[in-house]
PLY file of the C-alpha trace (Angstrom):
ply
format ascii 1.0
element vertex 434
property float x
property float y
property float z
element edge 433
property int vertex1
property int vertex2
end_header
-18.60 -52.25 -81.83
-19.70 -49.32 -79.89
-19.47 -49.43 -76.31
-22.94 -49.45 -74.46
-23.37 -46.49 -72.51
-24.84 -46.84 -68.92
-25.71 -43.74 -66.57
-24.60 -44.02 -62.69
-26.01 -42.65 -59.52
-26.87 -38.75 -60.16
-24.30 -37.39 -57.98
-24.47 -32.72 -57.22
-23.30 -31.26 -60.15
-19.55 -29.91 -59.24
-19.50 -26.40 -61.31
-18.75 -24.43 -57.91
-16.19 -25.72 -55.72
-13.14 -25.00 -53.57
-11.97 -22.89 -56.55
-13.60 -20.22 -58.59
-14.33 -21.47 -61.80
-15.44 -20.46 -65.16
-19.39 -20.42 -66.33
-20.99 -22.02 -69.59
-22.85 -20.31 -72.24
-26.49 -21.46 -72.26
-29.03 -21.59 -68.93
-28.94 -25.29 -67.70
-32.08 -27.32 -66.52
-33.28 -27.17 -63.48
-32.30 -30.58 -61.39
-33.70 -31.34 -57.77
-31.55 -31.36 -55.01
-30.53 -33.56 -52.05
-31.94 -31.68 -48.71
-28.51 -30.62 -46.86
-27.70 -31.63 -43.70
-26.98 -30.27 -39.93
-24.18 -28.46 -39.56
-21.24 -30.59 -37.71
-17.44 -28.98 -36.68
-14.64 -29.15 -38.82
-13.30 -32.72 -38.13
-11.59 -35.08 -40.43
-15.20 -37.24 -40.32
-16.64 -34.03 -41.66
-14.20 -33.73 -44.29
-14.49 -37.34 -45.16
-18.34 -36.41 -45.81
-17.65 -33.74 -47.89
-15.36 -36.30 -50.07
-17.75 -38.51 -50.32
-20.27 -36.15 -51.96
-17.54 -34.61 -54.32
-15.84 -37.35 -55.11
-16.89 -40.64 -53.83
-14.53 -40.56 -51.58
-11.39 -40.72 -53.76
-8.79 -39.10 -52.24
-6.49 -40.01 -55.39
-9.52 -38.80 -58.09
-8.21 -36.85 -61.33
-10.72 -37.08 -63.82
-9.32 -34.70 -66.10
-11.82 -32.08 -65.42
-9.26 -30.08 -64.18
-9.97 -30.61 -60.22
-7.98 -33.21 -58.40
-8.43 -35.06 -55.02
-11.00 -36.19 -52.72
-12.47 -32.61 -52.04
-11.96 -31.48 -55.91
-9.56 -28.67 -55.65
-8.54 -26.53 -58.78
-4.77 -26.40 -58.79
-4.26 -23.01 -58.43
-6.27 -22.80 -54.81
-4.02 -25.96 -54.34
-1.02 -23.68 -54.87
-2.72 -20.18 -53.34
-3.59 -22.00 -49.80
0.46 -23.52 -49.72
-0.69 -27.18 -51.08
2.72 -26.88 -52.89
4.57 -27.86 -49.77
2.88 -31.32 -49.91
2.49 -32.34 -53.71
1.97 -30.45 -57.03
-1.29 -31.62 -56.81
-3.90 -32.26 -54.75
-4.75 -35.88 -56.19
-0.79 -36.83 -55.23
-1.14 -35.23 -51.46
-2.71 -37.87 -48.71
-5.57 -37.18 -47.19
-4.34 -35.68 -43.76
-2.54 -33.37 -46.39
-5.27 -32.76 -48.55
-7.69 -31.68 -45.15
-4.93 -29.42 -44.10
-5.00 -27.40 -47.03
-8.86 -27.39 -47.10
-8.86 -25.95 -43.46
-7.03 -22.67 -44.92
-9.55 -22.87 -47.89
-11.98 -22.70 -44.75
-10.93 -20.07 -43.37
-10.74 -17.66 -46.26
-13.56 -18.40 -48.11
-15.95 -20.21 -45.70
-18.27 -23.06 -46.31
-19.39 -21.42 -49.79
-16.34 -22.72 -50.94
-18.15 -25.88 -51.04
-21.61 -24.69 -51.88
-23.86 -28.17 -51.86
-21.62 -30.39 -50.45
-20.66 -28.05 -47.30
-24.23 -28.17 -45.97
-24.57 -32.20 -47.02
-21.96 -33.07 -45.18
-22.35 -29.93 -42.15
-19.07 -28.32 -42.73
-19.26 -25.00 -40.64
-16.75 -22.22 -40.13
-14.78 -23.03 -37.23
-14.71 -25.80 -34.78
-11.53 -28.15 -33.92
-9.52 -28.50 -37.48
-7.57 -31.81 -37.77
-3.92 -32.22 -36.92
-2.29 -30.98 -40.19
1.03 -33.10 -41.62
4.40 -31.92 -41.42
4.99 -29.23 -44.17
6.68 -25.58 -44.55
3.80 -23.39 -43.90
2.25 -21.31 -46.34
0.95 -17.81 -46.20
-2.98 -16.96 -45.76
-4.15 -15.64 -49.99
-6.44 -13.62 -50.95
-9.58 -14.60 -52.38
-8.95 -15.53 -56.07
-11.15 -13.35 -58.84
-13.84 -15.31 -60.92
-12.16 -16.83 -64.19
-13.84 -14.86 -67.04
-12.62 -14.95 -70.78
-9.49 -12.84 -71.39
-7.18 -11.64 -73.83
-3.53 -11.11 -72.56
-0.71 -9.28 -74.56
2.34 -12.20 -74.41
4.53 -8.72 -74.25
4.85 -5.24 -74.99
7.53 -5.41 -77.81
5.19 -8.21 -79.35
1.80 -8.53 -81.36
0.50 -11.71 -79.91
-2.42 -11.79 -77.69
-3.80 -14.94 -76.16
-7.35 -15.58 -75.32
-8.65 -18.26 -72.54
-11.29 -20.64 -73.07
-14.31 -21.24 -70.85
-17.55 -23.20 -71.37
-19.78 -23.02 -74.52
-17.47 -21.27 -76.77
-16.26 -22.59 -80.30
-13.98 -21.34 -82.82
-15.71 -19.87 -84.85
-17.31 -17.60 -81.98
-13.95 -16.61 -80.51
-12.93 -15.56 -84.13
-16.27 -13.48 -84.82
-16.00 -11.68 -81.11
-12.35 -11.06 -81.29
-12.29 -9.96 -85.33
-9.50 -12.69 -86.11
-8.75 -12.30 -89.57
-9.22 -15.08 -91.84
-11.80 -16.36 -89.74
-11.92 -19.36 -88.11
-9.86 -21.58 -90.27
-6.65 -19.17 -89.04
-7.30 -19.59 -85.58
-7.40 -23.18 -85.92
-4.01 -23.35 -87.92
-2.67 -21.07 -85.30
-3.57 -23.08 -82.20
-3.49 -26.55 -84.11
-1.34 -28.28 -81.75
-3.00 -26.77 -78.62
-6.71 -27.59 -79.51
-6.10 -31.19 -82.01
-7.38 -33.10 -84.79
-11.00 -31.91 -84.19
-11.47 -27.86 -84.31
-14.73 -28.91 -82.76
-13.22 -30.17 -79.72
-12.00 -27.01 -77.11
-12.08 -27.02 -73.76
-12.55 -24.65 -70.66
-8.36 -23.00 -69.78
-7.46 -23.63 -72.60
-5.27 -20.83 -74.00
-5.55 -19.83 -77.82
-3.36 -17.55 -79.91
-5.20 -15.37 -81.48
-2.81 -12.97 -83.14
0.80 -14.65 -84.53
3.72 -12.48 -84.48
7.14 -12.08 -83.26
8.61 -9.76 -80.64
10.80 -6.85 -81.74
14.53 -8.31 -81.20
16.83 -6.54 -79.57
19.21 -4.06 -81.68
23.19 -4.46 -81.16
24.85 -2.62 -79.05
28.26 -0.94 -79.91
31.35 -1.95 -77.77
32.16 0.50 -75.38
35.48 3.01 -76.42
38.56 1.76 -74.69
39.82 4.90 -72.40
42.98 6.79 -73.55
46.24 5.55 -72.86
49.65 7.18 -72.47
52.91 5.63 -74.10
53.51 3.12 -76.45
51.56 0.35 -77.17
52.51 -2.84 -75.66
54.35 -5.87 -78.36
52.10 -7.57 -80.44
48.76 -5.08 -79.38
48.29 -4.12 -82.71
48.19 -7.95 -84.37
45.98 -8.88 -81.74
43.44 -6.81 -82.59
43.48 -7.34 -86.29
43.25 -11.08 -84.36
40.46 -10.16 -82.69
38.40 -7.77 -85.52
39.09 -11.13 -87.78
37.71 -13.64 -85.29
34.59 -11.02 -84.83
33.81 -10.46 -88.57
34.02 -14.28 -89.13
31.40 -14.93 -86.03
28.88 -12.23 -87.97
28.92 -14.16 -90.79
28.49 -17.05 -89.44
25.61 -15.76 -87.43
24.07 -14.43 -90.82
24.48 -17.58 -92.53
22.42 -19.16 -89.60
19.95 -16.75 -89.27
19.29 -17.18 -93.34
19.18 -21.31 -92.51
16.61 -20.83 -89.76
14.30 -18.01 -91.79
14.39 -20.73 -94.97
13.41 -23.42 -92.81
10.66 -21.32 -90.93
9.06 -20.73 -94.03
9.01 -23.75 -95.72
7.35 -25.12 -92.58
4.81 -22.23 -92.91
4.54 -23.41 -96.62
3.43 -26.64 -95.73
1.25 -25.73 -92.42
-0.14 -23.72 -94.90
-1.15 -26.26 -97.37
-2.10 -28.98 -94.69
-4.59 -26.24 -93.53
-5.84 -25.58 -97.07
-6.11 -29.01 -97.60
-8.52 -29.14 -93.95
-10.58 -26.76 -95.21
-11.20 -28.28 -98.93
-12.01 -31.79 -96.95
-14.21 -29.97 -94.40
-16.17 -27.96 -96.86
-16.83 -31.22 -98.64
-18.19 -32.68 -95.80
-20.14 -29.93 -95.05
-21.38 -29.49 -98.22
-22.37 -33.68 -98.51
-23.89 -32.98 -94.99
-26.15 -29.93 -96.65
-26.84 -32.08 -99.46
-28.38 -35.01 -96.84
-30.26 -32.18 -94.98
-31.93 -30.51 -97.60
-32.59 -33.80 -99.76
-36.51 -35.17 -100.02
-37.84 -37.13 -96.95
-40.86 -38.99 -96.22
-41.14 -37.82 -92.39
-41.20 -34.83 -90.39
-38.60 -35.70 -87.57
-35.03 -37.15 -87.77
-33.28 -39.61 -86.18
-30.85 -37.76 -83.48
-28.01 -40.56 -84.03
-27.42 -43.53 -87.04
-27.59 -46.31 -84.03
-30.29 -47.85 -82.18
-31.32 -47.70 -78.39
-30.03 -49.44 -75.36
-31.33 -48.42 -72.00
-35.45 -47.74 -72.83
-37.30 -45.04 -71.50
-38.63 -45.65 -67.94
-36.27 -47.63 -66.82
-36.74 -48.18 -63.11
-34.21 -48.01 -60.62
-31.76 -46.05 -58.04
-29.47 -44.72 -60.18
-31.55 -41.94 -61.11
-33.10 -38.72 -59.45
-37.11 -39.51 -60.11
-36.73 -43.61 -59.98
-36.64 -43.98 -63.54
-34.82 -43.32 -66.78
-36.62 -39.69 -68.23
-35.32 -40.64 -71.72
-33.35 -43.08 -74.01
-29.56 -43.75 -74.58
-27.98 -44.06 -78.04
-24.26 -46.47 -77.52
-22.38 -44.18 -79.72
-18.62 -43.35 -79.80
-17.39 -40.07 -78.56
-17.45 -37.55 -81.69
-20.21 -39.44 -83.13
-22.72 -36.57 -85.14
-25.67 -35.87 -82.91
-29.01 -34.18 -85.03
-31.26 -32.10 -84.20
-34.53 -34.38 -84.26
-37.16 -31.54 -85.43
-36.63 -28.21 -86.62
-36.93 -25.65 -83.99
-35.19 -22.89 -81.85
-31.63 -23.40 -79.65
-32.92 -22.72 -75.52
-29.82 -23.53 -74.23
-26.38 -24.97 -75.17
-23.85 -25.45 -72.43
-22.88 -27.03 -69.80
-26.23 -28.72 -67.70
-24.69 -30.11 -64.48
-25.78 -34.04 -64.36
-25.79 -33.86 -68.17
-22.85 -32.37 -68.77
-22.70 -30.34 -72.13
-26.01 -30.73 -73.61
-28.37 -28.68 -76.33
-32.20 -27.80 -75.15
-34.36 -27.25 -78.52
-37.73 -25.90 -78.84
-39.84 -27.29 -81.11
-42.88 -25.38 -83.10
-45.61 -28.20 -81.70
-44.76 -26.89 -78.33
-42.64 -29.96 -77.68
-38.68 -29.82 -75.79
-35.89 -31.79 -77.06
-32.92 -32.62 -75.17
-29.57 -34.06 -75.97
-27.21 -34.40 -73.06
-23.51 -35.83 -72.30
-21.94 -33.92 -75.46
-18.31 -33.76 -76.10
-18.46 -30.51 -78.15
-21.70 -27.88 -79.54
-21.95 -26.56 -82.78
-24.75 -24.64 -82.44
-25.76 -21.43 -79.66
-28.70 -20.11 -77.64
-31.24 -18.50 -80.11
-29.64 -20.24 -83.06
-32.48 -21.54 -84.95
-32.31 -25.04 -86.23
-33.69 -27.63 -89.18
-34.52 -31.27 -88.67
-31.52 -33.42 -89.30
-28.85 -30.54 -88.69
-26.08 -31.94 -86.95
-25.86 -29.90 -83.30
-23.11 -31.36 -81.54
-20.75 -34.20 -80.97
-21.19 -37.35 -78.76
-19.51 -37.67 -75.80
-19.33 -38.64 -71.65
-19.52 -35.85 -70.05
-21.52 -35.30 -66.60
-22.70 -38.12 -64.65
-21.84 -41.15 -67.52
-20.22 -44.25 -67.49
-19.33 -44.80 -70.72
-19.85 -42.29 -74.05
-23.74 -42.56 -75.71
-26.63 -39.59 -76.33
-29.08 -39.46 -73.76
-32.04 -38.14 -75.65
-35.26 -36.88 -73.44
-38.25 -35.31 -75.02
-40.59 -33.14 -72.87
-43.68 -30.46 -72.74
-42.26 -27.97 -70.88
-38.65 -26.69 -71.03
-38.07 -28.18 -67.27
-37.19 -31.19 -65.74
-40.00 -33.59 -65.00
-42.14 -33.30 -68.13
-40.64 -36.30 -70.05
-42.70 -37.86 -72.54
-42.04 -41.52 -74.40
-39.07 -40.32 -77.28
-39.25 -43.12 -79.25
-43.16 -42.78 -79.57
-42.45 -38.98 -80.16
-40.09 -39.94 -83.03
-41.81 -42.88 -84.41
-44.85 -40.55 -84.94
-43.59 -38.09 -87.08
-42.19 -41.27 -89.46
-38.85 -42.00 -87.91
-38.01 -45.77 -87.64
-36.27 -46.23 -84.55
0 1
1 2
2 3
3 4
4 5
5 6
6 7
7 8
8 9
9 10
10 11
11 12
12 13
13 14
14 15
15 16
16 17
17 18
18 19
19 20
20 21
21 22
22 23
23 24
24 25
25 26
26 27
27 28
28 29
29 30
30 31
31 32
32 33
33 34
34 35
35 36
36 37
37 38
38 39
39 40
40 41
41 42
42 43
43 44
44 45
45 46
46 47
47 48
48 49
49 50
50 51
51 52
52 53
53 54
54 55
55 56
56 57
57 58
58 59
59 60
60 61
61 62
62 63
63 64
64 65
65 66
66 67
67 68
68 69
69 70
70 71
71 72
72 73
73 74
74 75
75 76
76 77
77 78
78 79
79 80
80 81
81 82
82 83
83 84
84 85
85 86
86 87
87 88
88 89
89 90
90 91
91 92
92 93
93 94
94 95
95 96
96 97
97 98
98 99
99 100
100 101
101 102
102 103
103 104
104 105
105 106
106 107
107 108
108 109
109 110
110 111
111 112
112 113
113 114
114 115
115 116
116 117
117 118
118 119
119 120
120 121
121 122
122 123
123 124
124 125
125 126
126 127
127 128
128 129
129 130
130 131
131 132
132 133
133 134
134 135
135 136
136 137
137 138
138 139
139 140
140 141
141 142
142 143
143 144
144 145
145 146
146 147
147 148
148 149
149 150
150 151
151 152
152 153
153 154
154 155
155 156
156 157
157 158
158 159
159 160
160 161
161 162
162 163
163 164
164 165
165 166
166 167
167 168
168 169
169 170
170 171
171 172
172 173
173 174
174 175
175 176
176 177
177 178
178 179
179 180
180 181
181 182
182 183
183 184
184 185
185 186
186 187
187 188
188 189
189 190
190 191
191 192
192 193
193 194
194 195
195 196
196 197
197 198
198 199
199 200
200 201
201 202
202 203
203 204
204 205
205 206
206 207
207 208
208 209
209 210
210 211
211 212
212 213
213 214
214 215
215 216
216 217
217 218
218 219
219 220
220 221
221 222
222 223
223 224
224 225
225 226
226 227
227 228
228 229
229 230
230 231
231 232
232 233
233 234
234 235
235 236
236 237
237 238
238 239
239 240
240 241
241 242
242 243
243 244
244 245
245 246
246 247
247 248
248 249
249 250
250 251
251 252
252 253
253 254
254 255
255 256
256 257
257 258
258 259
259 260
260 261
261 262
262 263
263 264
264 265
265 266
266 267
267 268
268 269
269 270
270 271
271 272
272 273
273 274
274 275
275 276
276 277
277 278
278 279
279 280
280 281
281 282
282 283
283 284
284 285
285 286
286 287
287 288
288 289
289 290
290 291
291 292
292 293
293 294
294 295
295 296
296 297
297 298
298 299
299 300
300 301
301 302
302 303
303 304
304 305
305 306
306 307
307 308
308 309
309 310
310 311
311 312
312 313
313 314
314 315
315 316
316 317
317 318
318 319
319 320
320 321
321 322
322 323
323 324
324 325
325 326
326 327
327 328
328 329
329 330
330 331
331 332
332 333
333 334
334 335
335 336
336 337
337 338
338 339
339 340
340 341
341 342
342 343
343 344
344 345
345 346
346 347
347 348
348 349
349 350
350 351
351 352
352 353
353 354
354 355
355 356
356 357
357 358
358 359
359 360
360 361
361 362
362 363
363 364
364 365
365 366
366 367
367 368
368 369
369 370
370 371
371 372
372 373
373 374
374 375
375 376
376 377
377 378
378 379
379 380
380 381
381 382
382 383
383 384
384 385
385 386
386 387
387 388
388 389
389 390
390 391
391 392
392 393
393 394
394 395
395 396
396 397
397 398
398 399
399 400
400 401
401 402
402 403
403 404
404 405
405 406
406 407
407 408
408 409
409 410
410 411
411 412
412 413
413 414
414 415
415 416
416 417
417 418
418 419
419 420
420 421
421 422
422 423
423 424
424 425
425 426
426 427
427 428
428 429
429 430
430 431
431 432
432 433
């Protein structure tokens, strides 16, 4: 039975905080924000505020999103600022520990470091710093660079080069941009275990292969010549080294022998990688070919239903838990990975990451109207990308502000927040049954 997802308190989106981060493809919608407040010294009751509004106030927090503790660190400002001397991370540190750290974080990068949650909670540069725990000091870093999508040679004698993930890319863009051959379907069988079961499913740091090979080994090198030697040979020199040259060939062989077990072995596990892959591909062209067939197929209506499931929490919903008083669309209870459908044919605005939202997929519609489908677990579709009714978009998920993994669909007249409309009445006009 699929698990009834329920939205919680909007809390500020956490894209930029005591680390630099990466960006996601796609413009996100405009949200409004809380009004900061005045600014306060640097005291562990200031600290605690700026917790609260990162984290709740959960100094043990690790979400998975690849920050950790109550003020959301990225682990390597954890490590740059000397947070190694307390924990590995920042989500195993204490709090005292966690504040110390932060203080340095202070110091070289300023309140910014914080952007929203710094003026909520008055954090200012300067002012008495808490009493920091008992630790081997570490030295004052630079600022880190921005994280921006690289490719990095593994070594100079070899020919693989890795590429890092950030927000809104896919396979199949990585393997168009960087000219992979074979597509696609290679760089999946080449990062299989890395990325999973689903090639839909990457995330941001991730690190992808993106040209197989094997370093040049090194060649032998010759003994060095024994110096010359005056008078005779000592008893039993000569047998030893007939010993010795015996012992020596033997270990060659032997080493051969090996190295002809281990290259047999490598390639029949190459065979079969190889046909598991080919086998992946027959299966997902079949599926994408059924899914054509569906799309393209006669139909009474005009619009499509974005998910096979009906709705839970109705549109207009009143209450606290979010921004305007009231729920601004509808939720679908689906389970993570379920297909999500574009609900009219129209034009790609924006696919990425949307704060609140989390991944989502803004498309424009040719009556003028906005759809919206927010708290994705993976896109399959880009900005600009133009779209037909009933084209599957992305993948269900929880990300953002969610309890539990469902669509939130919103439908509105401008591209903006704040011009929601009814979406079931805008679906069960053009013919949809919902």
């Amino acid at each position: 039975m699929a698990v009834r997802g329920r939205h919680r308190r909007r809390q500020q989106s956490r894209i930029n905080r005591a680390s630099l981060t990466v960006t996601a493809g796609g413009a996100g919608l405009a949200l409004p924000l809380i009004a900061a407040g005045t600014a306060d010294a640097a005291s562990a009751d200031t600290w605690a505020k700026v917790a609260a509004c990162e984290s709740s106030g959960d100094w043990s927090i690790n979400t998975g999103n690849g920050y950790y503790g109550g003020l959301q660190f990225k682990q390597s400002t954890w490590k740059a600022y000397g947070g190694g001397a307390y924990a590995s991370r920042a989500d195993l540190a204490s709090e005292d520990q966690q504040i110390a750290v932060a203080e340095k974080v202070l110091d070289g990068q300023g309140p910014g470091a914080w952007p929203a949650c710094s003026q909520k909670a008055g954090l200012t540069r300067g002012g008495p710093a808490p009493a920091a725990p008992d630790a081997a000091p570490a030295p004052r870093p630079a600022k880190a660079p921005a994280a921006t999508p690289t490719t990095t040679p593994q070594s100079k004698a070899g020919t693989a080069e890795m590429y890092t993930v950030v927000r809104g890319d896919t396979l199949s863009q990585i393997a168009e941009e960087q000219r992979v051959k074979g597509g696609w379907q290679r760089l999946y069988q080449a990062n299989r275990e890395r990325v999973g079961t689903d090639p839909d499913l990457i995330v941001p740091g991730q690190r992808l292969q993106l040209k197989p090979g094997a370093a040049t080994p090194p060649k032998d090198r010759s003994a060095p010549r024994a110096k010359d030697r005056t008078g005779p040979e000592p008893a039993g020199g000569q047998a030893a080294g007939k010993a010795a040259a015996k012992a020596a060939e033997a270990k060659k062989a032997a080493d051969a022998k090996k190295a002809a077990e281990a290259q047999k072995a490598e390639e029949a596990r190459k065979a079969a990688a190889a046909k598991k892959a080919e086998e992946a591909e027959k299966a997902a062209a079949k599926k994408k070919a059924e899914e054509a067939k569906k799309v393209s197929a006669p139909s009474t209506s005009r619009l499509s239903s974005p998910v096979d499931a009906g709705p839970s929490t109705p549109y207009r919903a009143s209450g606290a838990s979010w921004s305007k008083g009231y729920h601004t669309g509808v939720d679908f209870p689906v389970p993570t990975g379920t297909s999500v459908k574009a609900a009219a044919s129209g034009t790609v605005v924006s696919a990425g990451w949307g704060g609140s939202y989390g991944y989502q997929v803004v498309i424009k519609h040719a009556d003028g109207k906005y759809s919206q489908y927010a708290h994705l677990s993976a896109l399959t579709v880009r900005s600009g990308q133009s779209v037909q009714a009933g084209q599957r978009i992305a993948r269900s998920g929880s990300t953002g502000n969610s309890t539990g993994p469902h669509l939130h669909f919103e439908v509105r007249t401008g591209p903006g927040f704040g011009s929601d409309i009814d979406p079931l009445a805008y679906l069960r006009g053009g013919g949809v049954k919902v």
